[in-house]
N, C-alpha and C positions, 0 to 999 in steps of 0.2 A: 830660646828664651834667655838662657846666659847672654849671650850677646846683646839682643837688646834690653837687658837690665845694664847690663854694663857701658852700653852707650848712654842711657836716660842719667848714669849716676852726676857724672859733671854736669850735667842740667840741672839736674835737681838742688846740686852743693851749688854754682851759682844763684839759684834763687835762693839760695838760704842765705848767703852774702848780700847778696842785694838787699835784704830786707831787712839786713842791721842798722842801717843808718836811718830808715825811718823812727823806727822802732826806739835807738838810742836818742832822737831829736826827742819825740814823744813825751819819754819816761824825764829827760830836760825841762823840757816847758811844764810840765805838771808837776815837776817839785817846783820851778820857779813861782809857779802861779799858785799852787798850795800855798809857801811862804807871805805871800803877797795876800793870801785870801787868810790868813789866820786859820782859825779851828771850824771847819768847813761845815755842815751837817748833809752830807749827800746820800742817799739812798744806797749805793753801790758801796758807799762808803764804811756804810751802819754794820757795827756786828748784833746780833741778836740771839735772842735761847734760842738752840736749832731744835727743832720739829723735827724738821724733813729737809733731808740731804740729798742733793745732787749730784752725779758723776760724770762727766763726760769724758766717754773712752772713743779715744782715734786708734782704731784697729785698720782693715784694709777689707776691698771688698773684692780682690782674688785670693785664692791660695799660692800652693808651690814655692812661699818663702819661707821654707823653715818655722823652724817655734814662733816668728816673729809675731802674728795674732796673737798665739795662742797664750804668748808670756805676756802681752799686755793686758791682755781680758782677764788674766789670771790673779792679778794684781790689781784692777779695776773690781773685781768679784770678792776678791779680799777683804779689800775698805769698804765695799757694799754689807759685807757679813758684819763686819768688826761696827758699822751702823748702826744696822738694824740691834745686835747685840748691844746697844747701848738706848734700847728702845726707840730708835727713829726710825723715820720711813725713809724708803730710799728710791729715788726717779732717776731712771736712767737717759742719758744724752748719747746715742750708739751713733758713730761715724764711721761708715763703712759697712757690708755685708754680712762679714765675719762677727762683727761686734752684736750690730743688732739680732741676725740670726741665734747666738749665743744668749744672748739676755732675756728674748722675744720666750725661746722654747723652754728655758727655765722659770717661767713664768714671773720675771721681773714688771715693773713699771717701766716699760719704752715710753718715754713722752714724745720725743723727736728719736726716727732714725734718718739719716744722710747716705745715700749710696750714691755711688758715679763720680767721689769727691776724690779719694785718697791719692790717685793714681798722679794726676796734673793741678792743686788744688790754685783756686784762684780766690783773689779777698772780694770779690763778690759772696764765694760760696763761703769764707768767713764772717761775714757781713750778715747773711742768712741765719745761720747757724748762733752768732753772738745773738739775735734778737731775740730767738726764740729765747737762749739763757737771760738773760737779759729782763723778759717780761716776766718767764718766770720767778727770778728774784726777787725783781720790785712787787709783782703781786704778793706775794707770801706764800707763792706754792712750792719754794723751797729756802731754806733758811743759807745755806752755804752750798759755794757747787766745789767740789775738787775735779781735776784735769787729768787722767792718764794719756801720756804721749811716748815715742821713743824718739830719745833727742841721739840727733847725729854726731860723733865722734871723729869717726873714719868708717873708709872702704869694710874696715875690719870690726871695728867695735861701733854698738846701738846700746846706747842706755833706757830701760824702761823708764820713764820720769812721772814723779806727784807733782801736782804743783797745787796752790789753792786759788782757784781762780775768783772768785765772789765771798766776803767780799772782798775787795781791793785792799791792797795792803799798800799805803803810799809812798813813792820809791823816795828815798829819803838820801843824803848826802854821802853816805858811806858805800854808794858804787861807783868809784872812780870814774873819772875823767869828767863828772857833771859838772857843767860851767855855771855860777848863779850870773842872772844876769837880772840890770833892772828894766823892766819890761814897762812902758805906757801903757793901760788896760782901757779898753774900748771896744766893747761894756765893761762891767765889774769885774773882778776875778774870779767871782762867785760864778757869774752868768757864763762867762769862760770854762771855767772847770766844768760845769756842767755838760757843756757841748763835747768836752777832752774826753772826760772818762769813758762814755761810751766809746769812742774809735782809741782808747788806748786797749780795754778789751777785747777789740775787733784785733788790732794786730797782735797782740799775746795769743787769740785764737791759731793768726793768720802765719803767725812763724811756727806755732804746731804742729800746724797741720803741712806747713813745707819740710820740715825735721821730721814729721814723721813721714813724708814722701820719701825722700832720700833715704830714710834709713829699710821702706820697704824696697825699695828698689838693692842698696845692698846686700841684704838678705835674701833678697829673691837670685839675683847673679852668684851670693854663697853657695844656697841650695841647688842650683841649676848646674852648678859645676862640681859639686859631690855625685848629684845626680849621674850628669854626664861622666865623669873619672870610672865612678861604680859600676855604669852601663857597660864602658869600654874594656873594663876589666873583667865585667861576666861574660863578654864577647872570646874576650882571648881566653878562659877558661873550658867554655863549653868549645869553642873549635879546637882546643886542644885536645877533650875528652870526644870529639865526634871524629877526629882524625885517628885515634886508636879505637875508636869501635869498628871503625871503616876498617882498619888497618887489620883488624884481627879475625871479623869480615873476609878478609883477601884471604889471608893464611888460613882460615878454617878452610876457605875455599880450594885453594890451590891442595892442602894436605888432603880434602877429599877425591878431589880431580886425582892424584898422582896414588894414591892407595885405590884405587877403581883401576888405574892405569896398570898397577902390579897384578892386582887379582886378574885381571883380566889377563894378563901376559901370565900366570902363573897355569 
């Protein structure tokens, strides 16, 4: 299992790369097109009293990677507490086996859970996943959703990450490198943005959920080679201690043998 976590890891950090340049085109043309559209009034857009809070936690639906579930559910479980202590209700969004099994037994609100996703995820199954968020918000059956994810670092370091995913907070000029540009709009900008926002939430889902692939697969190749080191090391422990049982075995042996040998010759 060490091995092949550690073969999937450059797979996974390539798709994570790859899905920057979508991702920064995106968050471009929606400031450009906000600019252009004035003071919008979008749905995704609206803040409101929150009611009822939403979580979506991207856990993993194997084990044997170390704490890595278990520190993100833990911190997803958190801000559901610190919620509901603040009188709201709280609806869970579980990605993954570990997440929902965890939420399900504790007797949470699972609205959506997602298994078979975490391992290879593809923006189909971010596509899926956004809608249901998605309806839920615009219906009112939840006021705001927050995002627990582990965003990728290196081989070595997994950051558990907040994010607030609904609603949209609109990416404004103070993240470098945004180019303004004057765009000819065909339709409105209004009727533009409208089509954006949703697939600007699809990929925010859809680099999550690859950052938190990569960072299970690192941790799973961590754990698999603590695993393995530990194994190999109780290996040469006990054949060292079963080679002086043996050993001691012979010599009881041989000193009975040759004390039978005397009495007998005596």
């Amino acid at each position: 299992m060490e091995l092949i976590a550690t073969a999937r890891i450059p797979k996974a950090q390539a798709r994570v790369q790859a899905s920057k340049p979508y991702a920064a085109k995106i968050v471009e043309v929606i400031q450009n097109v906000s600019a252009a559209a004035g003071d919008v009034d979008h749905p995704l857009l609206t803040s409101r009293e929150p009611r009822t809070a939403g979580i979506l936690v991207i856990a993993s639906d194997r084990g044997l990677a170390g704490a890595y579930a278990t520190t993100i559910i833990r911190a997803a479980e958190q801000q559901a507490i610190a919620h509901a202590g603040q009188g709201l209700g709280v609806k869970i969004y579980a990605i993954g086996k570990k997440a929902s099994a965890y939420f399900g037994y504790r007797g949470y609100d699972v609205v959506s859970a997602y298994e078979g996703v975490t391992d290879t995820p593809g923006y189909g199954d971010a596509r899926v996943i956004t809608a249901g968020i998605i309806e839920g918000f615009a219906s009112g059956n939840v006021d705001l959703v927050d995002a627990f994810y582990t965003r990728y670092q290196s081989a070595l370091t997994q950051v558990p990450t907040e994010y607030r995913l609904l609603p949209i907070q609109p990416p404004t000029g103070d993240e470098g490198g945004v180019r303004t540009v004057d765009y000819a709009y065909e339709p409105t900008p209004t009727d533009i943005l409208d089509r954006l926002l949703p697939r600007y939430v699809e990929a925010t889902v859809f680099s999550m959920l690859l950052e938190s692939s990569a960072s299970e697969h690192a941790a799973r190749r961590r754990a698999m080679k603590a695993a393995t080191d530990n194994a190999e090391e109780l290996i040469r422990a006990l054949t060292v201690q079963a080679n002086r049982q043996r050993q001691a075995e012979i010599t009881t042996a041989i000193t009975e043998i040759v004390g039978g040998a005397e009495a007998l010759g005596g």
